[in-house]
N, CA and C of each residue as an Amber inpcrd file, in Angstrom:
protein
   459
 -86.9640000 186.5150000  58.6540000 -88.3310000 186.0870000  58.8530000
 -89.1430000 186.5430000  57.6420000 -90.0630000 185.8490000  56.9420000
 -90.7320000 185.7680000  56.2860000 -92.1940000 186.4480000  56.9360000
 -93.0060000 187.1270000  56.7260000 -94.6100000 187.6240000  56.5590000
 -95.4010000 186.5070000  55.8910000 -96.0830000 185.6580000  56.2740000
 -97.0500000 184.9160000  55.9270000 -98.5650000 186.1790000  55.7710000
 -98.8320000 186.3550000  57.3410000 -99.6490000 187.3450000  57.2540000
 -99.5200000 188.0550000  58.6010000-100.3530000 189.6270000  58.5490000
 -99.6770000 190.3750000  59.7270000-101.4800000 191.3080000  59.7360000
-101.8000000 191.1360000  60.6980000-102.9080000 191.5000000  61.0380000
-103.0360000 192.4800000  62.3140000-103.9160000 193.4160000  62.4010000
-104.5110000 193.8400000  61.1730000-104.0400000 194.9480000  59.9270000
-104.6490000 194.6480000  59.0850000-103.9900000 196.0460000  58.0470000
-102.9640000 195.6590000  57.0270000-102.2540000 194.3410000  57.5370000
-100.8850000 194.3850000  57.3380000-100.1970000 195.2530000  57.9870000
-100.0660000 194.9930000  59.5820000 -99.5330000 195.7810000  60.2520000
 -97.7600000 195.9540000  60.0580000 -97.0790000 194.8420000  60.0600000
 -95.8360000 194.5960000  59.6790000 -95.4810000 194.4950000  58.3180000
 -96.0500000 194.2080000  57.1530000 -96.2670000 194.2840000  55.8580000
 -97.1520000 192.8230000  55.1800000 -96.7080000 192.8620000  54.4350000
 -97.5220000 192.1660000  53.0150000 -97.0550000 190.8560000  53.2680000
 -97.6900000 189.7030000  53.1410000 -97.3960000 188.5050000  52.1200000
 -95.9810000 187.9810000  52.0100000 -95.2520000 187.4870000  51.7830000
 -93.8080000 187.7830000  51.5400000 -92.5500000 188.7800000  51.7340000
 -93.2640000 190.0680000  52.5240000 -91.9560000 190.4720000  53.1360000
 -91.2900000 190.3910000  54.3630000 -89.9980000 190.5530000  54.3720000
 -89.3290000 190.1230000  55.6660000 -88.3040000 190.8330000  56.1610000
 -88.2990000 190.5040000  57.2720000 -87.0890000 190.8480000  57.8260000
 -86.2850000 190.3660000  59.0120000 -85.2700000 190.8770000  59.5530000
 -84.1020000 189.9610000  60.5010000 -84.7080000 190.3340000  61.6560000
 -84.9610000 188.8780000  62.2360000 -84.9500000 188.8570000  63.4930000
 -84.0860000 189.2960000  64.2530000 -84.6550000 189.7340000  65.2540000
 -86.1270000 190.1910000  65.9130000 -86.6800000 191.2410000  65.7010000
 -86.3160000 192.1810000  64.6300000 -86.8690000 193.7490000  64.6970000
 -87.6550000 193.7090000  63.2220000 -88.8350000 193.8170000  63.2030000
 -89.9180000 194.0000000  62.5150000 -89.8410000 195.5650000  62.3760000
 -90.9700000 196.1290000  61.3030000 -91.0160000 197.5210000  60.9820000
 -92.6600000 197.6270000  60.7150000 -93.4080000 198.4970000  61.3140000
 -94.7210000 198.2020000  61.4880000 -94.7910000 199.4870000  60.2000000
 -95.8960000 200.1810000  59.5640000 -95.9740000 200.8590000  58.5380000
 -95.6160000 202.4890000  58.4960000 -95.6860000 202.3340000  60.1580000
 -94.9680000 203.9020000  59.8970000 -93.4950000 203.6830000  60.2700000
 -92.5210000 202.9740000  60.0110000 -91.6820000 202.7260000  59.7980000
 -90.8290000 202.5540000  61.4580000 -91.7400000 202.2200000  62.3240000
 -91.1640000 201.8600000  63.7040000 -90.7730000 200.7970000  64.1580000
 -89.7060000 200.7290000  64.6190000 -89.2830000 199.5920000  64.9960000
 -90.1320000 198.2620000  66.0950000 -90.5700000 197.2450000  65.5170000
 -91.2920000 196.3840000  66.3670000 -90.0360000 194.7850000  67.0050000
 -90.1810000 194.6840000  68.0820000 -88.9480000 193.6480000  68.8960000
 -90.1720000 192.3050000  68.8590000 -90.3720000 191.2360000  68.0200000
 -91.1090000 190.5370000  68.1880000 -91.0210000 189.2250000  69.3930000
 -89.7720000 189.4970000  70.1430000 -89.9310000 188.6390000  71.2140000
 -90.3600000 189.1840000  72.4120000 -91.2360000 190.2360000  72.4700000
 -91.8220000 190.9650000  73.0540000 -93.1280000 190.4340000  73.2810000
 -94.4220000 189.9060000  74.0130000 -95.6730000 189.6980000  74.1760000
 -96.3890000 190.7470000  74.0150000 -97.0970000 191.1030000  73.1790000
 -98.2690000 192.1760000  73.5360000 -99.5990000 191.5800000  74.3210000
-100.0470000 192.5960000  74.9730000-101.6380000 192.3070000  75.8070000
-102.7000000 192.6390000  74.9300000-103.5200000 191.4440000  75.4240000
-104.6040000 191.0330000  74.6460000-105.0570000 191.8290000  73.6430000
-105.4090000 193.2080000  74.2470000-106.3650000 194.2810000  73.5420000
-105.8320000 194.8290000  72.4080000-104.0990000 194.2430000  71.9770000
-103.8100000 194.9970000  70.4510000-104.5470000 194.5980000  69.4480000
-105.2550000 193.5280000  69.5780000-105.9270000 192.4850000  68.7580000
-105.1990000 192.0600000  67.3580000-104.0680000 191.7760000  67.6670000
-103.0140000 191.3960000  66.4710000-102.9190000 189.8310000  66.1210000
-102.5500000 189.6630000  64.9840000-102.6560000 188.3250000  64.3460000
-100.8880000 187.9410000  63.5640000-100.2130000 187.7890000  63.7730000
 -99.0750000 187.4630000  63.0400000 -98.6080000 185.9300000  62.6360000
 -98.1980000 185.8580000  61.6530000 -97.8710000 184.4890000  61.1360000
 -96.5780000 184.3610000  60.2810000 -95.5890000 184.3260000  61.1470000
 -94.3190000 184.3530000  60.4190000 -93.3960000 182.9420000  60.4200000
 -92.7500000 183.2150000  59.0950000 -91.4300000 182.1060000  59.2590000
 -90.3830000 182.2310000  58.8570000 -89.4560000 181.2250000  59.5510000
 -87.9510000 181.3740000  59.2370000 -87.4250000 180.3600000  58.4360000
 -86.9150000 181.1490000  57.2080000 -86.4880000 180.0620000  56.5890000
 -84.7330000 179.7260000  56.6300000 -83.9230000 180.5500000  57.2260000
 -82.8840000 180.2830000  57.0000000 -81.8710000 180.5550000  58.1330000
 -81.7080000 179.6240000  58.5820000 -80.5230000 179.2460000  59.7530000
 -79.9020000 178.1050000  59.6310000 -79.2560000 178.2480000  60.7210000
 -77.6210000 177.5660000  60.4110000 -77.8640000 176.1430000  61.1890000
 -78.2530000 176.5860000  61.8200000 -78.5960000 175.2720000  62.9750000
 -79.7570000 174.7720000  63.3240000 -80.3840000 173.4270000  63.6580000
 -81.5180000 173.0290000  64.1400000 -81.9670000 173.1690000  65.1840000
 -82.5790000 174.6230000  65.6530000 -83.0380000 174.5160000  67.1470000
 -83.6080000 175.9390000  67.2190000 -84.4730000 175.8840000  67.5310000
 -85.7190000 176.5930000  68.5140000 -85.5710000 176.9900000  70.0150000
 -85.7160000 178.2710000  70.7940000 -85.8140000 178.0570000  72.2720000
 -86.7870000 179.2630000  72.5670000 -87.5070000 178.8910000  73.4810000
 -89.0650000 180.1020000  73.7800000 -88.2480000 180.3890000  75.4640000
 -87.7950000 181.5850000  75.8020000 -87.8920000 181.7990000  77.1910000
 -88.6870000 182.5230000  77.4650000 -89.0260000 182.8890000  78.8470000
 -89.4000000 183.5200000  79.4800000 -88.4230000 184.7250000  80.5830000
 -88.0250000 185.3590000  80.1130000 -86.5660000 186.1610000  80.4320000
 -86.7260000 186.4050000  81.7500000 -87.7840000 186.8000000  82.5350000
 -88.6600000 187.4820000  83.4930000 -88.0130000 186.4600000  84.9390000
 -88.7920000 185.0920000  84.9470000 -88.0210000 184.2040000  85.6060000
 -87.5290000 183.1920000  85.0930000 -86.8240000 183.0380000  84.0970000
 -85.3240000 182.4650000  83.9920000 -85.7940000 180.9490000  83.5390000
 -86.6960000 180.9600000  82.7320000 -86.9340000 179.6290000  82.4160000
 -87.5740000 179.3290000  80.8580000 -87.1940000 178.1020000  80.2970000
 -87.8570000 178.2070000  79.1270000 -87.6600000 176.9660000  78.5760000
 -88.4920000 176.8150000  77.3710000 -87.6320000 174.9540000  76.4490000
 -87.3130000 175.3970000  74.8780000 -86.6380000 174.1360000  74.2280000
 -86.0870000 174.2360000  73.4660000 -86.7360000 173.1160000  72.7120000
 -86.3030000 173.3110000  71.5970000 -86.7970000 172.4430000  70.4760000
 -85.4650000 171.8950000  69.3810000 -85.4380000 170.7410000  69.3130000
 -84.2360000 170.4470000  68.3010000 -84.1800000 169.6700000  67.2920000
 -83.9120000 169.8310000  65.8870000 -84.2490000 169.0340000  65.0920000
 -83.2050000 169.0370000  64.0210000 -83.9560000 168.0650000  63.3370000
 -82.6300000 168.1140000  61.6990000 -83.0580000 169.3660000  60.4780000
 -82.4430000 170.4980000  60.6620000 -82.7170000 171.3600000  59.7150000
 -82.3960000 170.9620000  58.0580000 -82.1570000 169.5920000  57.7650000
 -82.5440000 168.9020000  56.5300000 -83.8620000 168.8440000  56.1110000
 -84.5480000 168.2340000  57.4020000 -85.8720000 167.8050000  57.4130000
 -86.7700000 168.9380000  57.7100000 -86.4710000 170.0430000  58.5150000
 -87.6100000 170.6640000  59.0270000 -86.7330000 171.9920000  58.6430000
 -87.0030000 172.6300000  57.2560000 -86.7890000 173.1780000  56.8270000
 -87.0350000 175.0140000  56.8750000 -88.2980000 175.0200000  57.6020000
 -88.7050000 176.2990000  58.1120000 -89.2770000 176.4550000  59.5940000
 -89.0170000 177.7080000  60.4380000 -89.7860000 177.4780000  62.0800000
 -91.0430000 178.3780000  61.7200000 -92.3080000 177.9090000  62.1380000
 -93.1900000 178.6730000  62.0650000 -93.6680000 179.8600000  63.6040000
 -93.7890000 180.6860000  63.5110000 -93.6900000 181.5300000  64.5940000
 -95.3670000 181.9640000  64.3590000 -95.8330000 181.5850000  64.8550000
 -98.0470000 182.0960000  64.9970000 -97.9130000 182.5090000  66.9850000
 -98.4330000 184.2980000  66.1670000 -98.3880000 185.1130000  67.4910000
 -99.8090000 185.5400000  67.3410000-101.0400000 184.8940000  68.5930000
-102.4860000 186.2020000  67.9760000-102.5210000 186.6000000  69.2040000
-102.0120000 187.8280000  69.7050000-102.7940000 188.5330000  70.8200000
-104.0490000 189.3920000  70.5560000-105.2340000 188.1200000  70.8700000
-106.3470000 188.9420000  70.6750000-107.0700000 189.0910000  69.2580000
-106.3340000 189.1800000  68.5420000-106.9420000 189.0740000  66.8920000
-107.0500000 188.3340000  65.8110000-107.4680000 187.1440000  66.7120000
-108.5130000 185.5160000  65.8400000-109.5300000 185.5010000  67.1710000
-110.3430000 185.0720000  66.7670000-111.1260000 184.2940000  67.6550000
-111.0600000 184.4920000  69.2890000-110.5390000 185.7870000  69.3170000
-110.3950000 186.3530000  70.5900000-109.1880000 185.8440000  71.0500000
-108.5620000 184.7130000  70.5450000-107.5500000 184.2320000  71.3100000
-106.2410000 184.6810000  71.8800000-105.8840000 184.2640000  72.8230000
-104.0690000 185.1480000  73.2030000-103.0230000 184.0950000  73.4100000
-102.8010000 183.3790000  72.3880000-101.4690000 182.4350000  72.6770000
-100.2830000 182.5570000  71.5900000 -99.2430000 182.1180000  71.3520000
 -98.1950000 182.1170000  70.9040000 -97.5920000 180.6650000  70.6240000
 -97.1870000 180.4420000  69.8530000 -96.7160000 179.1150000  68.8320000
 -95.7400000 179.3880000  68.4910000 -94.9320000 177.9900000  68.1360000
 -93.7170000 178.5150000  67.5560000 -93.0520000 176.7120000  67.4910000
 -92.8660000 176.7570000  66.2660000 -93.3290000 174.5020000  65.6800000
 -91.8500000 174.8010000  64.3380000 -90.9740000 173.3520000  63.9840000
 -90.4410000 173.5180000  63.2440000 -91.9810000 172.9920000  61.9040000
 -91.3910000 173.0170000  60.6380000 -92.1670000 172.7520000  59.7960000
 -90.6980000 172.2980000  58.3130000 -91.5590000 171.3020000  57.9780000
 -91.4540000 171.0410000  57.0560000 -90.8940000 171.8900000  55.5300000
 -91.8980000 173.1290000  55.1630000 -91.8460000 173.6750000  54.2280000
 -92.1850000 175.2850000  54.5210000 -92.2060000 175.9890000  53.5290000
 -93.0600000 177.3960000  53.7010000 -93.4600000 177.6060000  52.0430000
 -94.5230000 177.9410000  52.2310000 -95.3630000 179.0280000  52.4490000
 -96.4810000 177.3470000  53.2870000 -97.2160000 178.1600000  54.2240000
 -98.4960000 177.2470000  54.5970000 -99.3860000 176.9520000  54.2290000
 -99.4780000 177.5760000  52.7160000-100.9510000 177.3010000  52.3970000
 -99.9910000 176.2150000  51.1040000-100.6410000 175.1170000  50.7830000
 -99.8630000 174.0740000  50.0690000-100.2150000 174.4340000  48.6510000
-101.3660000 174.9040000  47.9350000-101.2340000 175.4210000  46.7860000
-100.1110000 176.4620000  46.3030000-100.0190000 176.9410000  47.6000000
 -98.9120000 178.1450000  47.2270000 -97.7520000 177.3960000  47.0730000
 -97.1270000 176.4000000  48.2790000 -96.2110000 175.7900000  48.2210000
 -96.0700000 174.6360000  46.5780000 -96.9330000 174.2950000  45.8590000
 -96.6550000 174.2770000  44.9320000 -96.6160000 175.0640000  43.5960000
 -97.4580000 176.0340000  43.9440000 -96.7990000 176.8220000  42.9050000
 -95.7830000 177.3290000  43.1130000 -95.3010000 177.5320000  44.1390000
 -93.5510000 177.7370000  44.1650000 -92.7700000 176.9940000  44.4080000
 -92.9700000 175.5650000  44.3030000 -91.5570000 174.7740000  43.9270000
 -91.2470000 174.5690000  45.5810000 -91.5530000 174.7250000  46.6380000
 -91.4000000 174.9810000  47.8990000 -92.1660000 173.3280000  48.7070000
 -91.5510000 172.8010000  48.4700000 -92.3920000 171.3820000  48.8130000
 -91.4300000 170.0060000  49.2790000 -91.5750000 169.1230000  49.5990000
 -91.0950000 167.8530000  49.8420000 -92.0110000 166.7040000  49.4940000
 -91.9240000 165.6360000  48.8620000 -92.7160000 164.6510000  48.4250000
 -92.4070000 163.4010000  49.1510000 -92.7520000 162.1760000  49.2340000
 -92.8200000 161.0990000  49.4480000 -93.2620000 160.0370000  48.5380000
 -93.1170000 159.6360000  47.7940000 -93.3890000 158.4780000  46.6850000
 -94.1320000 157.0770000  47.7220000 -95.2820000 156.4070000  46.9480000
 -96.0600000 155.9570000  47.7600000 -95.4210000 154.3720000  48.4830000
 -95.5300000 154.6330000  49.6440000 -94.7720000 153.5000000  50.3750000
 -93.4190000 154.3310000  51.2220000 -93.2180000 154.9620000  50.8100000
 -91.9000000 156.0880000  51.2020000 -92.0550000 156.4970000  52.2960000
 -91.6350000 156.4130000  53.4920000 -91.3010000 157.0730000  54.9960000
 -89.9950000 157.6630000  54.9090000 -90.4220000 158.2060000  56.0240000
 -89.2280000 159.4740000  56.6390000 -89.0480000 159.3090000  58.3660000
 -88.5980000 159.0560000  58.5600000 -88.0980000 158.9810000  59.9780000
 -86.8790000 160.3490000  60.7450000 -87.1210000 160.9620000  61.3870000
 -86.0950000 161.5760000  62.1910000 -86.3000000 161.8580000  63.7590000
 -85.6190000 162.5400000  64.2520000 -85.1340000 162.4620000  65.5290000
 -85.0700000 164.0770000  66.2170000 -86.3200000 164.6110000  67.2220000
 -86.1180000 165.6730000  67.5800000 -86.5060000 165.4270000  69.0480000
 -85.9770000 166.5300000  69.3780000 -85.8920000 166.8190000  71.2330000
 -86.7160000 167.7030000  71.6430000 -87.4020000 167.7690000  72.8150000
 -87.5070000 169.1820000  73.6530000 -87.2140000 169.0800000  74.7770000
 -86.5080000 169.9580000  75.4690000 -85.5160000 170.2380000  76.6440000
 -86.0080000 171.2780000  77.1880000 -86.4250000 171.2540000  78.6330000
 -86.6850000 172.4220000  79.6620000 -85.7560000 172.7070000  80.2120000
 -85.4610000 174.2810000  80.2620000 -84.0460000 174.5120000  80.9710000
 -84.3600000 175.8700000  82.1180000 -83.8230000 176.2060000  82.6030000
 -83.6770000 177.1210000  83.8300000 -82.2870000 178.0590000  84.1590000
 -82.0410000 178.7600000  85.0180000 -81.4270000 179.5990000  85.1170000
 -81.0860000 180.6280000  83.8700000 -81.6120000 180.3240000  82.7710000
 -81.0820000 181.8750000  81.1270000 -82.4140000 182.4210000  80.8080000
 -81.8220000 183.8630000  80.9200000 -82.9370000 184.5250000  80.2530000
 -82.6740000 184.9290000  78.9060000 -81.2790000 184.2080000  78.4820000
 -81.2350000 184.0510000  76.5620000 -80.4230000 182.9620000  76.4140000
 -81.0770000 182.4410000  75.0180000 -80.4060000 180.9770000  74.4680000
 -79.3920000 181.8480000  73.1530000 -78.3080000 181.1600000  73.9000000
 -77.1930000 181.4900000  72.3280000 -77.1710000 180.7470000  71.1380000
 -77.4480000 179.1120000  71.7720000 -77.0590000 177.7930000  71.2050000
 -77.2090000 176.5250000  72.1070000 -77.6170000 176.0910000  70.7960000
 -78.4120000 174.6940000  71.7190000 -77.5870000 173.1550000  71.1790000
 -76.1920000 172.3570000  71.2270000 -75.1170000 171.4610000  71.1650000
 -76.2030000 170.4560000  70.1910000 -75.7880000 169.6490000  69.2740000
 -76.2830000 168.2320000  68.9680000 -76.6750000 167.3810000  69.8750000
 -75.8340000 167.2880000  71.0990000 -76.3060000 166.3960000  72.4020000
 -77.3420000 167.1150000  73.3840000 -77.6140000 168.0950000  72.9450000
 -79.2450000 168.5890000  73.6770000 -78.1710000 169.6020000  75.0530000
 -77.1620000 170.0420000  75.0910000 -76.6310000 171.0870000  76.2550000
 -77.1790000 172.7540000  75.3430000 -77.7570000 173.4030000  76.5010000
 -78.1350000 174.8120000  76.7150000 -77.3690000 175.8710000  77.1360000
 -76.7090000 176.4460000  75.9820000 -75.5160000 177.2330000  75.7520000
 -75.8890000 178.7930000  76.1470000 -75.9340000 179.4280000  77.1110000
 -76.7050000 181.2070000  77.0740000 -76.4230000 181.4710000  78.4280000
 -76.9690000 182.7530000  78.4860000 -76.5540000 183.4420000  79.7200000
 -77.9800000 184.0850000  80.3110000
């Protein structure tokens, strides 16, 4: 996972640093589990992404009661997952996101100054093909098949 930004303070670090999911390192060097929810009042802002996996697919559960969806796509095309967590620290808000994307970094000046981009020449489309699937009984996704089956326990 990539650090877009980590609020407040740079609580998780800077700009561009990262690390393996799921265990983040907050500044005094503690271990943070980011599939964890925090309550409202941490007033935290995080904006992370993934740029590198093997496979096209996304899954958000809810471990608690046993339910959750999935997301599936062509990791040709949708090249990074964006993960936007604010409990509490934007605009008061408390929700959680989590979208394939196109490219990284999010801010598109950046993405061209680093070479980090996809174009379209004018008249040029792109067409592809993604899923989302609600599933039940797992409180973890291992793997999610090309034909949309929900592989976990």
């Amino acid at each position: 996972m990539i650090i877009d930004e980590s609020s407040p303070t740079n609580r998780l670090g800077v700009h561009g640093d990262s690390y393996r999911w799921p265990h983040a390192r907050d500044r005094e060097g503690k271990t943070v589990d980011m599939r964890f929810v925090l309550p409202p009042q941490s007033k935290t802002l995080d904006m992370h992404f993934a740029t590198e996996f093997k496979e096209g697919w996304l899954a958000a559960t809810d471990t608690s009661a046993k339910i959750g969806f999935d997301l599936t796509f062509p990791p040709e095309v949708f090249k990074a997952i964006w993960l936007w967590l604010v409990y509490g620290g934007w605009r008061g808000l408390y929700c959680a996101a989590v979208e394939a994307w196109t490219g990284y970094p999010r801010s598109l000046a950046q993405a061209l100054k680093e070479g980090a981009y996809t174009s379209l020449e004018s008249g040029q489309s792109l067409t592809c093909e993604t899923c989302i699937i609600g599933y039940d009984d797992l409180s973890q996704v291992s793997r999610i098949t090309i034909d949309g089956k929900v592989e976990g326990s």
